[in-house]
C-alpha positions in Angstrom: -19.0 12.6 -36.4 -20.9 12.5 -32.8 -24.0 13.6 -34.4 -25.3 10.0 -32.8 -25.2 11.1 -29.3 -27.8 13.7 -29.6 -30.3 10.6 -28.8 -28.8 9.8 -25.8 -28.5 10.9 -21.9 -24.5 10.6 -22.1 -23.6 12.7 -19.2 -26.5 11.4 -17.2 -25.6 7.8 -17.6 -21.8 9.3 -15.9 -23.8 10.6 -13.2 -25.6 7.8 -12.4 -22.1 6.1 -12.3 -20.5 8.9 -9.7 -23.8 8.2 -7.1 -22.4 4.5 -7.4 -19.4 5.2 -6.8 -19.7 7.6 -4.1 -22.7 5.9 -2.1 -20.8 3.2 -2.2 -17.4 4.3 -1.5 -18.9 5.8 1.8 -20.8 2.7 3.0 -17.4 0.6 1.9 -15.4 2.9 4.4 -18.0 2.4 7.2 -18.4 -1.4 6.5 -15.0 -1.9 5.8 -13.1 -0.3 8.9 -15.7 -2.2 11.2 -14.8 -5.3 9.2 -11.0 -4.3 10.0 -11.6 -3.8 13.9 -13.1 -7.2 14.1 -10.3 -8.9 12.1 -7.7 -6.9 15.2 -10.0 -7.6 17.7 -9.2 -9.5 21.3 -12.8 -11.1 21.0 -12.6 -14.5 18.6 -16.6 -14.7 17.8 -15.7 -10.8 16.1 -12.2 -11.8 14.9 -13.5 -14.9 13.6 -16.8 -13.4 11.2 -14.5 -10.7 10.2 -12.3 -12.7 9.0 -14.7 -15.6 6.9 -16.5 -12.4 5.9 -13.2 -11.3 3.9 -12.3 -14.4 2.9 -15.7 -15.3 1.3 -16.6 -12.2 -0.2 -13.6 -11.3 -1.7 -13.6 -14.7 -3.5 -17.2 -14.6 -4.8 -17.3 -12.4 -8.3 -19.1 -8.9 -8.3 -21.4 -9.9 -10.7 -22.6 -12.9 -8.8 -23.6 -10.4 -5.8 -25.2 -8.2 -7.7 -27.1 -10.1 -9.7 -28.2 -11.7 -6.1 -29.2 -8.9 -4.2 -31.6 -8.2 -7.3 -32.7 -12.0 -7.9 -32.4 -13.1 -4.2 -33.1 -9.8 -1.8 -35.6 -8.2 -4.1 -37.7 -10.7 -6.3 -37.5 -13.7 -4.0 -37.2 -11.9 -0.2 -38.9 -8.8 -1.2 -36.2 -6.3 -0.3 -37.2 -3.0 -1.7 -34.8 -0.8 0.5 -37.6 1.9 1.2 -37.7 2.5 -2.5 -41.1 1.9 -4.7 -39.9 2.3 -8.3 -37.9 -0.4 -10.0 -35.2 1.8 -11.6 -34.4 3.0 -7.6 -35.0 -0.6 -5.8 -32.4 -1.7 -8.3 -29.8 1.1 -7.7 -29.8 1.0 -3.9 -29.1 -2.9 -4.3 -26.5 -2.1 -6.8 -24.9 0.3 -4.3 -25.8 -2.6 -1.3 -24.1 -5.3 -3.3 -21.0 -2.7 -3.9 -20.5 -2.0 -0.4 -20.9 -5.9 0.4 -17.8 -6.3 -2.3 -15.8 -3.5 -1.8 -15.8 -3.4 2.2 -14.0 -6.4 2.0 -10.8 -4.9 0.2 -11.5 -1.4 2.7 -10.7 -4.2 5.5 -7.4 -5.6 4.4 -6.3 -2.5 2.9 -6.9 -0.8 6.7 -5.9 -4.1 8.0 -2.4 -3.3 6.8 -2.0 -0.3 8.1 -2.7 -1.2 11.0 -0.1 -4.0 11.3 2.3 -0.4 10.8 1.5 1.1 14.1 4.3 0.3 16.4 2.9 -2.2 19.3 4.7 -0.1 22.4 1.8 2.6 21.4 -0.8 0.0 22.0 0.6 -1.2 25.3 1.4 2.0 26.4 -2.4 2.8 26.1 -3.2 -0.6 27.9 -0.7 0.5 31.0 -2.9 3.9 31.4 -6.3 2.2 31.1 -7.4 2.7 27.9 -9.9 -0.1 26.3 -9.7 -1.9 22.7 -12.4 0.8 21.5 -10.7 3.8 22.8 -7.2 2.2 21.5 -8.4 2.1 17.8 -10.6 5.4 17.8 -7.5 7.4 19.3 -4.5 5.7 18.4 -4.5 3.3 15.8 -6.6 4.2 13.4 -5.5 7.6 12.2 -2.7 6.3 12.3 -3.9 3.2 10.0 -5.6 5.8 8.0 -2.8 8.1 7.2 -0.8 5.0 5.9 -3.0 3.5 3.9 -4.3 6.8 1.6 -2.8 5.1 -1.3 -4.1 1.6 -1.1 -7.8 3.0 -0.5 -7.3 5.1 -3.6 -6.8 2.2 -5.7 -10.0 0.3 -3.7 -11.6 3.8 -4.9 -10.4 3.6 -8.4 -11.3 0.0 -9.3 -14.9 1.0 -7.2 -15.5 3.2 -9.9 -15.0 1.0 -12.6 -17.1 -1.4 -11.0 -19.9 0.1 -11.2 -20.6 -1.0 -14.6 -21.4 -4.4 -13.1 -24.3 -2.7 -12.0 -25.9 -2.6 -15.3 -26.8 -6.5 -15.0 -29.6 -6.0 -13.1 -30.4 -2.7 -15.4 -29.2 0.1 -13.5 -29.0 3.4 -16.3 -25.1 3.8 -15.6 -22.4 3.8 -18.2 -22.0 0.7 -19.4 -26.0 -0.1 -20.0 -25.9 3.2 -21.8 -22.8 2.4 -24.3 -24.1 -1.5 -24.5 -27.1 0.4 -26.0 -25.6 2.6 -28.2 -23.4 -0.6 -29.4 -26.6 -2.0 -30.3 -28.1 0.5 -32.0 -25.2 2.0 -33.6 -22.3 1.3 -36.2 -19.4 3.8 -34.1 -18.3 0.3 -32.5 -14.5 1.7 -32.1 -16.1 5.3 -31.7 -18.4 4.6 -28.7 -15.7 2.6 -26.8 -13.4 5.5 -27.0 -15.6 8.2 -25.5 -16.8 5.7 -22.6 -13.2 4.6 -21.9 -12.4 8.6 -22.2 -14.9 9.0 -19.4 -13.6 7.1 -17.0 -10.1 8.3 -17.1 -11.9 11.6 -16.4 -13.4 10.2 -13.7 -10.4 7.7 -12.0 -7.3 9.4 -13.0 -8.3 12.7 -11.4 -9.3 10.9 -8.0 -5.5 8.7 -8.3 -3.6 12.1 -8.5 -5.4 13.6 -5.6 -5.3 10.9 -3.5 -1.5 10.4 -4.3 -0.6 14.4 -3.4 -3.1 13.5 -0.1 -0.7 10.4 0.4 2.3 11.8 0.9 1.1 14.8 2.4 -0.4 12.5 5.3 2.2 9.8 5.5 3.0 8.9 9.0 6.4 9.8 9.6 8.5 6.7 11.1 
């Protein structure tokens, strides 16, 4: 009955889809907790981008930024992204235009957590000196981190399914593979199972974990 997949690269396609998802997942965290200290922050040219940034972004479909970072960066800017084959030019701007996307949700989920840490912390650090950097490197954000381990695992989760937007602009991930094999074979009900199969293997693993992390982390209040 799966005689048919002998022809194709099925575990390589999931591969390709975990370096999405991880690349991107790691620039998203970066990205997106610089995003949330501008949105907090006392100065209003940074609180101001951050927060047109979000807005915008998080309103403009995935597909439309991906599709643009290959139409727009590549073929009309000429953005390579230090790559010089096509198949890796097109997967570091899939991973650029995730980032872009997902950094956006990293911001409000961080955002929210925060708007959690009491604000006598804050000025308790302003009465011994401390500066708005030093304030969210040592006291806020861990904090803000440790309460939001279950938001950013759902960010993470819908990252990963994503990813197949990525094959618009013909990155070899999942969903170019099974659009393939849909074209080319008759397993229609078949071929949807095993990819929808794979990514439970991939995202339900990653909600458990991070959910035991959650509450092992949560910020007693």
């Amino acid at each position: 009955m799966f005689d048919f997949l002998q022809g194709y690269d099925l575990l390589g396609a999931f591969w390709v889809t975990v370096q999405l998802t991880v690349y991107s997942a790691i620039g998203s965290l970066v990205w997106g907790t610089l995003l949330a200290a501008m949105r907090v922050s006392p100065v209003p040219l940074m609180r101001g981008f951050g927060t047109v940034y979000v807005n915008v972004v998080r309103n403009i479909p995935l597909t439309v930024i991906i599709v643009f970072t290959s139409l727009g960066l590549f073929q009309t800017l000429g953005v390579s992204m230090g790559a010089d084959r096509f198949t890796t030019i097109n997967f570091r701007l899939a991973v650029l235009g995730l980032i872009a996307y997902t950094s956006a949700f990293v911001c409000e989920a961080l955002r929210s957590g925060i708007n959690t840490v009491p604000l006598g912390q804050v000025e308790a650090a302003r009465a011994i000196g401390l500066g708005f950097p030093q304030i969210l490197r040592i006291i806020v954000l861990p904090q803000a981190f440790r309460s939001v381990v279950g938001p950013l695992a759902n960010v993470l989760i819908a990252l990963t399914k994503n990813t197949t937007v990525a094959a618009a602009i013909g990155v070899a991930e999942a969903a170019l593979l099974m659009r393939e094999m849909i074209e080319n074979e008759a397993q229609l009900i078949l071929i949807s199972g095993i990819f929808a199969v794979g990514f439970i293997c991939l995202t339900l693993p990653t909600g458990l974990f991070l959910g035991w992390v959650a509450k092992k982390v949560a910020v007693r209040r």
